[in-house]
N, C-alpha and C positions, 0 to 999 in steps of 0.2 A: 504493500500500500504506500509504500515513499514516504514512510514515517519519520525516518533520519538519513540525513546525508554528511557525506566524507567529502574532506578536503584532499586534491588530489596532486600528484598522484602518489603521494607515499601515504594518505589513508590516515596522517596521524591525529588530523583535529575532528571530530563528531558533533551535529547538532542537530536537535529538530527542526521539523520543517515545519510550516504553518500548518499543513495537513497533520504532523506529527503533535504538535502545539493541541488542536483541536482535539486529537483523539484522548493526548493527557488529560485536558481539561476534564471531559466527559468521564474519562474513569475517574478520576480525582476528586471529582461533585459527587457521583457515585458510581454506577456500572459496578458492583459489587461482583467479584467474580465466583460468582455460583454457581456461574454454569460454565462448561468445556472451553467456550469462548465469550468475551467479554463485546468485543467491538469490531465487525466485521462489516464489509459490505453487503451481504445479505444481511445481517440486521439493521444496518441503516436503511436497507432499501423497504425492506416490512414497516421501518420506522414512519419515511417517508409517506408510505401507502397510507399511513393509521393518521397522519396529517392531513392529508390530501383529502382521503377519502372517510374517514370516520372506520369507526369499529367494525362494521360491517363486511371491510372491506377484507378482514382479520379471520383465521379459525381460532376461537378459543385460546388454541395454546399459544401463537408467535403473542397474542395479548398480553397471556400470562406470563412468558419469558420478557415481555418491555417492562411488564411493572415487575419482577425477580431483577431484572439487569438495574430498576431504577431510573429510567430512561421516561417511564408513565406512570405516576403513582395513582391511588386506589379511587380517587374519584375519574379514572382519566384522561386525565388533564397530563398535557409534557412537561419535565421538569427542568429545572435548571441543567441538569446532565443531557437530557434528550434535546435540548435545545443546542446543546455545544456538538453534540453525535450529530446534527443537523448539519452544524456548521463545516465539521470535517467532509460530511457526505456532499455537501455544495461546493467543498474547494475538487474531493474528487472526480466530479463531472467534470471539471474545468479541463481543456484542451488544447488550449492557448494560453500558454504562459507569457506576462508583459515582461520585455527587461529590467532587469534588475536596477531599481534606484540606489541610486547613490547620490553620496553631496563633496564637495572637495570648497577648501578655504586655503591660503594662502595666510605667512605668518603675518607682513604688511597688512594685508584686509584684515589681521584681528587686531591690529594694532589700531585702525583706522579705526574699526567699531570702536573698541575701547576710549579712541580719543573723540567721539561723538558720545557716547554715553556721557564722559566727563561733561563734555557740556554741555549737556542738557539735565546733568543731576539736581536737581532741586535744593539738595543738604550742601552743594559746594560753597566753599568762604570766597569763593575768588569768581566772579559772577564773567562768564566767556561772552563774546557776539555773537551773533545769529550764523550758524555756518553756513556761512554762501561758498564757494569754491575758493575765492578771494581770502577770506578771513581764515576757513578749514585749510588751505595750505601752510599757511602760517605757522599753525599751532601745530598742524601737524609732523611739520618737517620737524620743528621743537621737541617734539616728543621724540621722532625717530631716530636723531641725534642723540638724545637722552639716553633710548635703550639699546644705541647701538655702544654706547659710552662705558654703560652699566656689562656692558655684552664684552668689551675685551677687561673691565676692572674685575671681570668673574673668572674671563678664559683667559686671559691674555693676549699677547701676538700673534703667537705660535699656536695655535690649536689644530685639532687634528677631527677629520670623522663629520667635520660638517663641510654644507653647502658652498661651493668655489665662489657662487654667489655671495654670500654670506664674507668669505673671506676677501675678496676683492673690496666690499663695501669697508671692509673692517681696514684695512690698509687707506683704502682713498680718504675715507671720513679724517684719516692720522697727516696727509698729506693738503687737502683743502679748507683755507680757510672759510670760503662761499659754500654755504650749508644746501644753500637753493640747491646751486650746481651740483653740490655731491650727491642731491633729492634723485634730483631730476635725471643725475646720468643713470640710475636702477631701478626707478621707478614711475607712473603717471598715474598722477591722484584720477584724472580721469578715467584712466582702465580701472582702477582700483573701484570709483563708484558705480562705474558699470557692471562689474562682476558680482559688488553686493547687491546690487541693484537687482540683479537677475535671480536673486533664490529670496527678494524682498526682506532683504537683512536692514537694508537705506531705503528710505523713500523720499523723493525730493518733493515740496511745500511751496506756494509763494506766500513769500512775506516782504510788505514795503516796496515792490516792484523787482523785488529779486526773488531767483529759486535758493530755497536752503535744501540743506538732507538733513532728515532725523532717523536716529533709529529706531526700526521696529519691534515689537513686543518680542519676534524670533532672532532679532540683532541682539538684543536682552538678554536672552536668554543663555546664547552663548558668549556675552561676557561676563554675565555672574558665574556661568560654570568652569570656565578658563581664563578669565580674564587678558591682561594682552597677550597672552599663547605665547610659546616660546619655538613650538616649530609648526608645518607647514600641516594640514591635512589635508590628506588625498582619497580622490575616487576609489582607489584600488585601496586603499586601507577598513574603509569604510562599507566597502558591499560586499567587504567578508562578513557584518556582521547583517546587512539584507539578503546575501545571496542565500546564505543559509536557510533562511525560512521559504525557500520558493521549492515548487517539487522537481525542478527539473534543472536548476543551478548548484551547482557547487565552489565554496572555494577553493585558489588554486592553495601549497603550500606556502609560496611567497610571497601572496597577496595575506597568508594568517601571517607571516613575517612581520609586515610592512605595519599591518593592522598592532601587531604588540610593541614594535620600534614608534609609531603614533602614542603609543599610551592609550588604544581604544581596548585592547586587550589587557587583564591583567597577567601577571607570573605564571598563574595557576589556569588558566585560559575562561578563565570567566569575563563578561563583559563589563569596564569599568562604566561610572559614573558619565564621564564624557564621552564613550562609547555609545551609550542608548541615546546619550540627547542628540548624536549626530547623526546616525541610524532614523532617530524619528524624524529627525530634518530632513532627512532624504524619502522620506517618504511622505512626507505632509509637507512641506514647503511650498508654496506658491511659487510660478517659476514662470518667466518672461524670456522668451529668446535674447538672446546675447550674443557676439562673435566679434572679434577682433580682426582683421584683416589677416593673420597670420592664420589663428584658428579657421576662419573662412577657406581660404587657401587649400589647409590641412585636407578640411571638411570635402571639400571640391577636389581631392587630389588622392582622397584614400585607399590605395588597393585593397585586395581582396585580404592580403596575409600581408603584416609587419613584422616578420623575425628581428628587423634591428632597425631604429629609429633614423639612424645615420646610415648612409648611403656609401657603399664601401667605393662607391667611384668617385666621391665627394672628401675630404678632410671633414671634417665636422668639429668642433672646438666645445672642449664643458660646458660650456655656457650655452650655445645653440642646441647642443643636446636636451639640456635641463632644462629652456625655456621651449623645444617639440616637446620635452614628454609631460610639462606640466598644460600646454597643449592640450593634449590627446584625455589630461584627468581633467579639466574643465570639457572639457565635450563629451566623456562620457558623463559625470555630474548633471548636465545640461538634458540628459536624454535622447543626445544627439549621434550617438556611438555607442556600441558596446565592444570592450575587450574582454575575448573569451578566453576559457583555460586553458585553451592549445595556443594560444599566441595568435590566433585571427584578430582582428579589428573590422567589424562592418559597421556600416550605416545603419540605423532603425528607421523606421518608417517615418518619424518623424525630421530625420537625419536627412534624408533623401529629399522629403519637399522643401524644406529648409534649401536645397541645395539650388531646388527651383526657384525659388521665392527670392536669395539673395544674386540673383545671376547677372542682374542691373546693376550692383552696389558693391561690387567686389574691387571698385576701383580707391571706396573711401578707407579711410582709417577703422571706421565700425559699420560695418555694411550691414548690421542691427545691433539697435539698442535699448530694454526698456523704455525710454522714453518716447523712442521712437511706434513703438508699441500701442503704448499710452495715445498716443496723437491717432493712431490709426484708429483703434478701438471706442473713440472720443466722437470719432468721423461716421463711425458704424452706428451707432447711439444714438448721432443725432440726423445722418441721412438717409435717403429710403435706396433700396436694393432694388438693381434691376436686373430679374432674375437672365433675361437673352445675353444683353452682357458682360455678366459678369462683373457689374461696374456698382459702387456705393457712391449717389451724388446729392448733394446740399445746395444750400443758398450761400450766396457770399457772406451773407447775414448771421450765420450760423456761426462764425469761426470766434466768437466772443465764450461764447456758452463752449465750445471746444476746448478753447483756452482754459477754461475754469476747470472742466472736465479734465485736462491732462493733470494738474497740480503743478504744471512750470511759473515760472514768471516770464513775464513778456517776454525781454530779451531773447531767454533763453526757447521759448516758445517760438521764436520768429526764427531762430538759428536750428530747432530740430526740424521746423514744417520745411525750410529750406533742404535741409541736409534732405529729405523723405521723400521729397522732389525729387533732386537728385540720383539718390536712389532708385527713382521708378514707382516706391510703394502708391504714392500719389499725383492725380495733376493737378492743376486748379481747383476746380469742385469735384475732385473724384477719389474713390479708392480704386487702384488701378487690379488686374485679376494678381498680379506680384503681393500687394497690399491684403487682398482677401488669404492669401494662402499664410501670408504671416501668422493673421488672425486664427486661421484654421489650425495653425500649430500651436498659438497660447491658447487655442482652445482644448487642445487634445492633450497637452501637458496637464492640464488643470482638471482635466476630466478624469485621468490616471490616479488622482490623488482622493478619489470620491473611491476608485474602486481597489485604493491599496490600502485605506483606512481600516477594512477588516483584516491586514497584517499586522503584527506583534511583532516586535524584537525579542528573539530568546529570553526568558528570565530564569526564574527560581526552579522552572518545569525542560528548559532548553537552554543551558549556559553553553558558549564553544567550550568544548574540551578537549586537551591534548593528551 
């Protein structure tokens, strides 16, 4: 019945699967085992019948083995256990398994959170400005100086075992006096808010004729749990602890590596603390297409099979490696790819129209963007569909209540509708068929998340175990 699955392929970590999940529950609540067998699909399926169909449907005795299993007690009626045996019996119809969600974060974007949290704390003594991009680089770069400071007074010069990235920051920061410049040669505060942006970590506001970002309740979340995070988390660390519960995925060994090198695993291979809250992020987050002109590229350019990121006819440099494979863990995150446990990398369905949808726009820096999103979705809201078309069209009149609807500020509202132009997603009063396929993918994202909501992360019933 695909009650547990092994990570593979040396077999050494074990965990329930959601089907696995469900069938404990239902013994756990009861399913008394009195009889030869406890939970089988022939008794879910009698079960099912005594649902559907009433008693009638029943002889005597499969009646009287539901209510001995516990599954119907004496007036009848299903019980708490019979309802959980329901639920295992609903996942094993299922024939189409979705891919596996996952979420990946960057140590930057929890620094960034962290430094948005700050200012917006309510108990702070030291009272911050509204974070517009303007103000938020400011403090930010302040801070990333700060903990890159605190980062060699802990490790020193010389350290060993972290990111090339990481070290070359730690060297420059020791050689430039211009903090900006040291910012800016390893990072862009604007990839960084597009990327929170995209799993609704930030949401941008207007306030006063300008866009701020504030964090969200789920940006929250993962700073009271980690606070500014001290390394990276990745796709592939984290959908060892989703893959597991799905009936036909498995992790690989070195994605349960990756996941106890993270800290989502502990010692003993149970799953830590920041392990479940990032698991439940990948699977309930709200999620807005996102892509960077490189990811785009990636996205548009993925063979069938990737055995090795670097292209042996190519040189390829630390760095250009590290920034392809954090690549390929924001696109699978994104729902845009899956990497599988033979080393394949394909498209998912949603991967592919995406591929259609940015075909106009591959020329810009972000050929989509949540905001960009936002404007489209804004347009859908407020103009009628024609369905021969294909086309979503308004009044000129309309684009005030748009604008309100996106949550940007002017400015910045005149500089996405441009950019969107651009792009193709829209012309003048229209959403173009590019525009509608956008939509149709934050639609099918969001819709994914209504029907992984009956998944569970392993707990006290399905810990990973090695």
């Amino acid at each position: 019945m695909d009650l547990l699955t092994w990570s593979s392929p040396d077999r050494t970590t074990y965990a329930l699967t959601t089907l696995g999940q469900a069938a404990y529950e239902a013994v756990l609540k009861e399913g008394y085992p009195v009889l030869d067998e406890v939970l089988n699909e022939a008794i879910m399926t009698v079960l099912a019948q005594f649902i559907d169909q009433g008693r009638d449907a029943l002889t005597p005795e499969q009646l009287f083995n539901l209510q001995m299993l516990g599954y119907v007690d004496g007036e009848e009626k299903i019980t708490a256990a019979g309802q959980a045996a329901m639920r295992a019996y609903s996942l094993l119809q299922q024939e189409v398994e979705e891919p596996s969600r996952t979420f990946a974060i960057t140590e930057p974007e929890l620094e960034l959170l962290a430094t948005l949290h700050s200012i917006s704390d309510p108990s702070s003594t030291r009272p911050q400005p509204p974070p517009d991009k303007q103000a938020l680089h400011k403090i930010f770069v302040d801070r990333m100086v700060q903990h890159y400071q605190q980062f060699i007074g802990r490790y020193g010069r010389d350290f060993k075992g972290k990111l090339a990235k990481k070290q070359r920051a730690v060297a420059m920061l020791e050689q430039l006096k211009d903090h900006d410049k040291w910012f800016n040669t390893f990072w862009d505060l604007d990839e960084l808010l597009v990327s929170l942006a995209a799993f609704d970590l930030v949401r941008p506001e207007p306030m006063d004729q300008k866009t701020v970002y504030n964090i969200t309740p789920n940006g929250q979340r993962i700073v009271e749990a980690v606070g500014r995070g001290t390394n990276d988390i990745s796709a592939t660390g984290v959908k060892v602890l989703t893959s597991a519960i799905t009936r036909l995925h498995s992790p690989a060994d070195l994605w349960v590596e990756q996941a106890r090198d993270e800290g989502l695993i502990g010692t003993k291979g149970g799953i830590t603390k920041e392990g479940h809250l990032f698991a439940d992020l990948a699977e309930h987050c709200t999620r807005l297409p996102a892509l960077t002109r490189d990811e785009a590229e990636m996205l548009k350019n993925l063979p069938q099979i990737i055995n090795d990121i670097a292209s042996p006819a190519e040189k390829k440099t630390q760095q250009d490696e590290g920034k392809q494979r954090w690549a390929l863990e924001k696109l699978e995150a994104r729902v845009f790819i899956e990497c599988l446990v033979d080393g394949q990398i394909v498209r998912t369905p949603i991967g592919q129209l995406l591929v259609k949808a940015i075909s106009g726009a591959m020329h810009l820096g972000h050929p989509v963007t949540p905001s960009i999103v936002r404007l489209v979705a804004a347009i859908r809201q407020i103009g009628t569909l024609y369905v021969k078309e294909r086309k979503v069209r308004i009044v000129p009149e309309n684009w005030a209540e748009i604008e309100r609807l996106t949550g940007l500020g002017p400015q910045e509202f005149k500089e996405v509708r441009h950019v969107a132009r651009m792009a193709q997603y829209i012309g003048e009063v229209t959403i173009t068929e590019a525009g509608l396929d956008l939509l149709m993918i934050m639609d099918q994202l969001n819709k994914q998340i209504e029907t992984s909501s009956a998944k569970s992360v392993p707990s006290s019933g399905g810990t990973l175990t090695v």
